[in-house]
N, C-alpha and C positions, 0 to 999 in steps of 0.2 A: 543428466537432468539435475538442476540444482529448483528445490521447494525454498520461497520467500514465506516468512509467517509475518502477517501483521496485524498489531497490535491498535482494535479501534475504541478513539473515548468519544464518547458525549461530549459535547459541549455546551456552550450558551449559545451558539450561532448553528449548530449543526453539528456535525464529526469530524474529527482528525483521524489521521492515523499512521503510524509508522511501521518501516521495518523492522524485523527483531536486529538484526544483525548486518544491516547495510546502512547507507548515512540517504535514505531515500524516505520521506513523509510527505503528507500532502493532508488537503483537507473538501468537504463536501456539504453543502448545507443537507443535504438526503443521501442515503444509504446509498441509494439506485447513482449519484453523482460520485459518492465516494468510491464506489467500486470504477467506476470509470477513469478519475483522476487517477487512483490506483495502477492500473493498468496502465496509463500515458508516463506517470513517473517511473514505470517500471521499465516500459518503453525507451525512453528518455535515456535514464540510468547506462540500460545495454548497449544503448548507440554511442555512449561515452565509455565504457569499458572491454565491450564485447564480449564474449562467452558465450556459454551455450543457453539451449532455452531456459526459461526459466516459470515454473509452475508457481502460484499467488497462492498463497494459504490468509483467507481472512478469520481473526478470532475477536471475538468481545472482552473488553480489558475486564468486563465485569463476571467473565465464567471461572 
């Protein structure tokens, strides 16, 4: 099992957010959308790589 941490900002439109250590980011105008995009790019991501599962760690760029 490989854990993704991502890292989310505020914005002026809503949220961003990336991963620490993959080349996968995406964005949400609501929390509730960004966890979503979240998940589809992560999605996305595996179906172009493959591997094994992989667990979504979300963190606030501001903790």
């Amino acid at each position: 099992m490989v854990e993704v941490k991502f890292i989310v900002e505020e914005t002026s439109t809503g949220f961003s957010a990336y991963a620490e250590n993959l080349p996968v980011y995406t964005t949400g105008k609501s929390i509730t959308m960004l966890q979503f995009n979240i998940e589809e790019a992560m999605s996305l991501y595996q179906e172009e790589v493959g591997g094994n599962h992989i667990d979504i760690i979300i963190e606030n760029s501001s903790t």
